[in-house]
N, C-alpha and C positions, 0 to 999 in steps of 0.2 A: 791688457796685453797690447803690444806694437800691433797694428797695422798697417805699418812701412813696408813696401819691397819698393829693393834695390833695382833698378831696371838701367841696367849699361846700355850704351847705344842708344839712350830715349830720346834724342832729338831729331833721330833720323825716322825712316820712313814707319817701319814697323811698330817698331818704339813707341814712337807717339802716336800711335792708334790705340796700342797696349795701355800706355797709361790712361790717356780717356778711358776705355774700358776698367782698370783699375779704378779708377776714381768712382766710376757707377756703381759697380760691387762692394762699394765702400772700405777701400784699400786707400791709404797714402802710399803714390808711385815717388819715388826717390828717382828722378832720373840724373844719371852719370855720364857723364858724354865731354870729349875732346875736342868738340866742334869742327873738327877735322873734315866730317861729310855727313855731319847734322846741321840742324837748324834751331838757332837759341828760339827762335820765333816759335820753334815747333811745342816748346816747354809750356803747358798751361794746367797742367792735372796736381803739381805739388812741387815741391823742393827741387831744385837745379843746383848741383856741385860738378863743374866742369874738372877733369881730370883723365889720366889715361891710363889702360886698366893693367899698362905693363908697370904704372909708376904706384911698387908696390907698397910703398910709404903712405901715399895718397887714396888709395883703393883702400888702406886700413883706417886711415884714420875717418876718412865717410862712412865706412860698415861702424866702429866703434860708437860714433856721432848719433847715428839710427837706431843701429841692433833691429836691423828690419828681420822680418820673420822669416824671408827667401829672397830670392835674387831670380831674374827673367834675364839672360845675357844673350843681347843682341851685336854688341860693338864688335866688330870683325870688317875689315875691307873684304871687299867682295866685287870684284870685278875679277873675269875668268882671263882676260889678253894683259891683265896689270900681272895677274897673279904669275903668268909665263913670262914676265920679261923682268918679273922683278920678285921673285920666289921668298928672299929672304926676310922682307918687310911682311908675307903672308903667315910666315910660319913664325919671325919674332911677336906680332903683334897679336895674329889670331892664335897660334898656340902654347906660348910661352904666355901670354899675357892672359889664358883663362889661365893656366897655374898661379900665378900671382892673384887670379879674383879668387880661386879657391882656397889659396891659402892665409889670405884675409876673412875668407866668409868662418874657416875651420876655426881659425884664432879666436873669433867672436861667436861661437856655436850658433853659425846659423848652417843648419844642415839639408836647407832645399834649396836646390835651382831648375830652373827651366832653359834648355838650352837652345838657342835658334841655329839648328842643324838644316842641313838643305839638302834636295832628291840627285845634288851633283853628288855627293860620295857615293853614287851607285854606276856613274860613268856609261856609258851604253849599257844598258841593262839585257838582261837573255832575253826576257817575256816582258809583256807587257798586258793587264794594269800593274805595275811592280808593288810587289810586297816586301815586307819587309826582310822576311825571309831571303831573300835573293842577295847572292854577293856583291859583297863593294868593293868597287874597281873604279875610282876615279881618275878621270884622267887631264886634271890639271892641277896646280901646287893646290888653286883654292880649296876644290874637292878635299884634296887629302889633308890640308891641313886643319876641315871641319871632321874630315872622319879619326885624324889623331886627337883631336878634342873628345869626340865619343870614347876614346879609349882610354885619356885620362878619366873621364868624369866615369866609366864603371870600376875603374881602379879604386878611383876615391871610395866610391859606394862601396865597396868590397872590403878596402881595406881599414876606410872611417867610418862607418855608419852613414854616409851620405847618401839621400837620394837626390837622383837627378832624372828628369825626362828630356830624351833629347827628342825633339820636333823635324823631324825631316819634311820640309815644305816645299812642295811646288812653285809656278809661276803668280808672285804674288802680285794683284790688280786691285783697279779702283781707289776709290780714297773712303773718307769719312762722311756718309750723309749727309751730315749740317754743315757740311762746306771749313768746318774749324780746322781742318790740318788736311794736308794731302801728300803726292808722290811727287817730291822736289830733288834729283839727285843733279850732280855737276860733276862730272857728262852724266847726261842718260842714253842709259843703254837699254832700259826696257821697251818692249815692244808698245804695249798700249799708248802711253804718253807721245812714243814716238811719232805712233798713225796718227793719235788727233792733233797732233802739233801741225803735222804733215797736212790736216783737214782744214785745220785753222787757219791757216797762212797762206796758201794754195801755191807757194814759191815756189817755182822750179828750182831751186839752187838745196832746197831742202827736201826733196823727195824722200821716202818712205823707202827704205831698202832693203828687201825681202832674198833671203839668202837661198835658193834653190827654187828650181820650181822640177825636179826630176826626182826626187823623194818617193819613196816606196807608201806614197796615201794618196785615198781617193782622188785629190787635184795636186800632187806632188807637194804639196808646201809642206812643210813643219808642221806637228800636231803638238800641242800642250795641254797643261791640265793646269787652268786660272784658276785662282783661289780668293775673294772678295778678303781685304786687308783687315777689314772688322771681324770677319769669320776666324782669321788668324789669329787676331790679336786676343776673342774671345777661348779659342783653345789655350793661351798660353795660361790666362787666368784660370781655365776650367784645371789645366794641369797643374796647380796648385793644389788641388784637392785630391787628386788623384796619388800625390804624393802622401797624402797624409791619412789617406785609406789604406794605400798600398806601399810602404817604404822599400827602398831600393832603386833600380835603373831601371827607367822604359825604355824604349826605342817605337817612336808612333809616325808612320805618313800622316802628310796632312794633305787634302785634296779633294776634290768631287769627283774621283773616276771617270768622269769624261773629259773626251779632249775638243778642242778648237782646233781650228788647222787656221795659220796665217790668213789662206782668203777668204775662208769665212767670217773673220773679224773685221775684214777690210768692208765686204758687203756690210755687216752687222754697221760698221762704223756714218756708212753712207747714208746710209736708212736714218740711223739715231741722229746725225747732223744735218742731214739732207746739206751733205758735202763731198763732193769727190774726195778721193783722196790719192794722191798722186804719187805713183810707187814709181820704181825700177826693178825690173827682175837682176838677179846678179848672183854669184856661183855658190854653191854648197860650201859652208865653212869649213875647215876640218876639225874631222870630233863633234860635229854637231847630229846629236843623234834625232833621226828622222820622227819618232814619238815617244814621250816622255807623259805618263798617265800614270796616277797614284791609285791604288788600291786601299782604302781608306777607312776599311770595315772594321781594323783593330783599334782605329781611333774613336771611332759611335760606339764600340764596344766598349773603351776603358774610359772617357771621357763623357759618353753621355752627351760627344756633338755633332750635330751638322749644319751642313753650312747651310747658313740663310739668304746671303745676299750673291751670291756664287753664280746665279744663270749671268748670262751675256750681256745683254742689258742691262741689270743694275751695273755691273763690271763696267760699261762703256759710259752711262749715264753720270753715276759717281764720279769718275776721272774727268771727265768731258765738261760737266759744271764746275766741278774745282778749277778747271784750266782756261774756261772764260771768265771765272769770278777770276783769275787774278794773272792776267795775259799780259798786264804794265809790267 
């Protein structure tokens, strides 16, 4: 029997932790990727067919080539200020372009996927740790164009036989242990990579820039809920099996129910580099909700995970070695 899955998006950040992890469980990762805001460098676990997943010509004839067993679909842009000023590339490519993978995956009977869903289709949430339970009100194109993806993919399952688990994730951090792949995006926008860059360089010109400090938490900053990118990339795999215990549509958080607050990370950061790190305070974004924390008990419930490398330090240590090992 195949042990190929299809993994779209695998040269970018996620992705290529996912397929390491694939590889170990002894899975051949199939990664698919556009190169568009991947990294061919990032491809080391199995087969590379670059392609893009709205060209639904090419999205079939890779599923036909394989006939992998499931498909993990990461490829989606994802920037929240692209997604507002440019809506129509969010919703062509992230959601027209998972119909075109499903209907390549339907053609060739493969009938699991894992979908990389994120905690933005929840939009300001009522309560917080949020569950899953709680409505989705997102409030940018990106948001809702991952939350019209969950609604094809229960349609499919409904109406094909298909299962699917969508993965609604948190703030995802750190890189890979062994230093082989890490967090490379052009621009970055995430937080960690930003602080130690900011650590690294000690440039004025590049400061750290911390959007509120008037926030409704303990020292006003922003609270999140990080998530170690190997822990992630291990639920995606674990959700594999969970489809084939259980068939039909999940909807699971992924996260460690606690949160960080900005300047806690900033202290954590100085301690681990024994580096300042040179911020600016500057105003509350709009729409940026003050704490964002996953409830994460239906995921150790149906999956069987938790996270392992998720405290703060490995979070900072992982990132922090990947970004000296390769600062040329």
């Amino acid at each position: 029997m195949s042990k190929h899955v299809l993994v779209t998006g695998g040269a970018g950040y996620i992705g290529s932790h996912t397929c390491k992890v694939l590889k170990q469980k002894g899975y051949i990762p199939v990664c698919y990727d556009n190169l568009s805001r991947g990294n061919r460098h990032a491809v080391k676990y199995g087969p590379f067919e670059e392609g893009d997943i709205a060209d639904a010509a090419r999205i079939r004839e890779v599923v036909e080539t394989y006939r992998p067993i499931a498909a993990i679909h990461f490829a989606a842009f994802a920037y929240v200020g692209e997604s507002m000023d440019h809506p129509d590339i969010y919703y062509r490519n992230n959601t027209s372009g998972t119909v075109a993978l499903l209907d390549a995956l339907r053609a060739n009977g493969v009938e699991r996927i894992v979908f990389s869903s994120t905690c933005a289709t929840y939009g300001t949430p009522e309560t917080v740790p949020i569950s899953e339970t709680l409505p989705q009100n997102p409030i940018n194109p990106y948001g809702r164009s991952k939350l019209f993806i969950e609604h094809v993919l229960r349609d499919y399952a409904a109406a094909y036989g298909m299962s699917a688990v969508a993965l609604r994730y948190f703030n995802a951090a750190g890189c890979d242990p062994d230093g082989e792949i890490g967090e490379e995006h052009d621009p970055e926008t995430h937080l960690i990579p930003l602080m130690l860059e900011a650590a690294r360089t000690q440039d004025p010109d590049r400061k750290l820039t911390v959007f509120g400090d008037d926030h409704p938490t303990p020292d006003g900053t922003c609270i999140r809920d990080y998530i170690h990118v190997m822990d992630l990339a291990a639920a995606h795999v674990q959700a594999l099996d969970l489809m084939e215990a259980e068939p039909g549509f999940h909807v699971l958080n992924l996260g460690t129910g606690q949160g960080l607050s900005i300047l806690e990370l900033i202290q954590a950061t100085k301690r681990i580099t024994n580096r300042e790190v040179p911020y600016v305070m500057g105003p509350r974004r709009a729409g940026d909700p003050s704490e964002l924390v996953a409830d994460p008990s239906l995921a150790r419930q149906k999956l069987g995970w938790t996270p392992e490398m998720s405290d703060m330090d490995t979070l900072l240590r992982t990132a922090w070695t990947w970004l000296t090992r390769n600062d040329g």
